[in-house]
C-alpha positions, 0 to 999 in steps of 0.5 A: 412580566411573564417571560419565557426561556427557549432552549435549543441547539441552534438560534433558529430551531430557539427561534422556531419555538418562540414564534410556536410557543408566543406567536409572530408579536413575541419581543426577545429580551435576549440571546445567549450561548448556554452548554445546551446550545442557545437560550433565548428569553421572550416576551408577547409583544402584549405583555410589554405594552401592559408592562410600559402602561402601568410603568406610566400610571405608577409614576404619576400622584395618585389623586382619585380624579385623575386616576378614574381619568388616567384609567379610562386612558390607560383602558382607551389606549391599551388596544393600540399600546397592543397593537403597536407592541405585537407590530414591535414585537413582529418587527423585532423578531423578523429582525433578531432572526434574520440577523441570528441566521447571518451572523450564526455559525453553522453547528459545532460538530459534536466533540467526542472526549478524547480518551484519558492518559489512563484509559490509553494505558489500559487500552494498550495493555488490554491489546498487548495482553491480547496479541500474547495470548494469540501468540500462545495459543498459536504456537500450542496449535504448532505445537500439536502438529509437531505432536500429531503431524511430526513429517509435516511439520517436519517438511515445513521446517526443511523448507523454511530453512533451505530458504522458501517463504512460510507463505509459500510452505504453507500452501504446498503442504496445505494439502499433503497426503499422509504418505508424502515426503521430499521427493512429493515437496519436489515434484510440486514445486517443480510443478510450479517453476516454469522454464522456457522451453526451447521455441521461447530460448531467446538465441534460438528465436532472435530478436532485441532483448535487454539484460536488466537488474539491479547493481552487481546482479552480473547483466555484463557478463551474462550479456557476454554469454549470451553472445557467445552462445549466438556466435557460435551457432550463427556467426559473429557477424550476425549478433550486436551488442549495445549498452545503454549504460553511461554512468558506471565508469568502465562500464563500456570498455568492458563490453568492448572487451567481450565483444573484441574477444568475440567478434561481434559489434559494440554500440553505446547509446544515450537515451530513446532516440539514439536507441532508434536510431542505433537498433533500425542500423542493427535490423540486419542482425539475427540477435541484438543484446542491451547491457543497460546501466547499474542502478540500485532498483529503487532508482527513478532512473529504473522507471525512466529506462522502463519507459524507454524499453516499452515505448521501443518495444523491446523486450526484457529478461530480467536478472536475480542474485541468488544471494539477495534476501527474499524481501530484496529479490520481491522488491526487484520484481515489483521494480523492474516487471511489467508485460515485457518483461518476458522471464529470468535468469537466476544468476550468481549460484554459484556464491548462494549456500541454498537456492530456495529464496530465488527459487520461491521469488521465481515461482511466486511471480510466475517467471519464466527460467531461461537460463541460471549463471553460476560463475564469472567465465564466458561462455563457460558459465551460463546453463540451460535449465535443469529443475531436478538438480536445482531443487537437489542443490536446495535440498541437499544440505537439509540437517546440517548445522548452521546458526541460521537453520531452525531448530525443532524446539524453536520451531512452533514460536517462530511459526507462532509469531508470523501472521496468519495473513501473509499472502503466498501472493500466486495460487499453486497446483498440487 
């Protein structure tokens, strides 16, 4: 019997071959999975006709008569034993590849090993051994610029430890000229802070504004001196304050009191509709102030007083602690920004030690400065804009000895160590 084996990666491409290889009479013997895919063993549907005839004469006493007669049967019924082998051999192919293609899953994907415990090791220490050398080469680099550019790096270290981002540091020296010092660091970043000007002062214009912010940020009593710098140029009749805030206990009871002290009307409101209703009874008013509530910024109840403001149209100022962390303040932004959101007020300036991290947050997401609030007085406390004695209050402490300043030595590492990636996240003009 001369069988033959096919070997493929699925039942129908095995298939395939065997009907190329044996033709449509072919008799599969069997069907198996191998490593390689699938094996299939087949016969010619001739072969196993042959096979079965001489199965019958060899089982039969050889006797000379009847073996010249049984093989004038055996050579008379040969062409229907093939006709009838290659009939079976056709039917039980068709059969067998019908029912492979049924029953056959589609291909295994092909399985990639997985790397050993050994090779993972190698790997992280190929890749730690990596990183180091970065860092090394990275903090030589700064430290040649120490070597070669001693003011610029000098400059950088000042504005990193006064409180501004490297990011941003980067940027506003990237292009410093050979005869730069603070005063040049001063007037870019002046160049890039932006103060409403006196026709965008939201008492002098009028209008429905929100105070909002995180917990603590100060948004009562800003919303006092605000009020109080309206009262005194247009009355008290013609200034309103509303307070949306429900869940700090005594939250409104101490708007009333700013606002028995000052004259003017307090309303408390619970959600959208009463602030409509509230602010179409208040058109008549020259300036309209909201004390919203105080939650931390990650609060789900920030996006749904957002969603409010905005279908109402009112717009924002949004506040920021000098004192927050940098991360803290970028976060605050991101929470409570949006198109109403119209500028800032920096407040608490009085508590921070040095104004470059608000100062940096500010000029990074393009804000616009209406006022800064220094301390708890009403009205005493809020101040116009002064860019030069912002940046002098920055500046002024440069040198002197804090556990939290850089030191030179220290400096190339530290610088090393942050990634070359971070975005200053805004462009900036020199």
């Amino acid at each position: 019997m001369n069988a033959r084996k096919f070997i493929a990666g699925s039942s129908r491409e095995a298939l395939k071959l065997v009907r190329i290889e044996l033709g449509d009479d072919a008799v599969i013997l069997s069907n198996r999975k191998v490593p390689e895919g699938v094996e299939i063993v087949a016969i010619l549907g001739s072969e196993l006709a042959h096979l079965n005839e001489t199965r019958v004469v060899e089982s039969r006493p050889s006797a000379k008569p009847r073996v010249e007669k049984r093989i004038e049967t055996r050579n008379g019924l040969s062409e229907r034993a093939q006709n009838q082998a290659a009939t079976l051999g056709a039917k039980v192919l068709t059969a067998e590849t019908q029912r492979v293609e049924a029953a056959a899953p589609a291909p295994a994907p092909v399985k990639v090993e997985t790397e050993t415990a050994e090779q993972q090791k190698l790997l992280n220490e190929l890749k730690a051994m990596h990183k180091q050398m970065q860092e090394q080469m990275a903090t030589l680099a700064w430290g040649n610029i120490q070597q070669q550019d001693p003011k610029r790096s000098g400059l950088m270290r000042d504005m990193v430890n006064v409180g501004f981002s490297p990011a941003l540091s980067r940027r506003v020296l990237d292009k410093m000229p050979a005869d730069a010092d603070l005063n040049w660091v001063k007037r870019v970043l002046a160049h890039n802070l932006r103060v409403a000007g006196v026709q965008d002062d939201v008492v002098t214009r009028g209008g429905v504004y929100a105070l909002v912010g995180p917990t603590g940020v100060g948004k009562t009593t800003t919303t006092a001196k605000l009020a109080a710098r309206a009262v005194v140029r247009y009355g008290a009749d013609k200034v309103a304050l509303v307070t949306t805030d429900s869940y700090r206990v005594g939250a409104y009871e101490q708007l009333r009191i700013y606002a028995k002290i000052l004259g003017v009307s307090v309303h408390a409101v619970r959600d959208a509709s009463d602030l409509k209703l509230t602010l179409s009874g208040l058109k008549h008013k020259h300036l309209v102030l909201i004390d919203t509530m105080g939650v931390g910024q990650r609060d789900s109840r920030v996006a749904e007083q957002t969603r409010m403001f905005d279908e109402a149209g009112i717009k924002r100022l949004l506040l920021l602690n000098a004192t927050s962390a940098g991360g803290t303040l970028d976060d605050v932004v991101k929470m409570y920004g949006g198109p109403n959101v119209i500028g800032c007020i920096p407040t608490k300036l009085d508590e921070a030690v040095t104004l470059g991290t608000v100062l940096d947050v500010v000029a990074r997401h393009k804000l616009s400065m209406h006022y800064i609030a220094s301390g708890q007085r009403v009205p005493e406390d809020l101040h116009e804009v002064k860019l030069d004695y912002l940046l002098h209050r920055t500046f002024k402490d440069i040198g002197k000895a804090s556990s939290f300043a850089m030191p030179e030595m220290d400096f190339p590492a530290f610088m090393a160590g942050l990634s070359s990636g971070i975005a200053a996240g805004r462009e900036y003009a020199h």
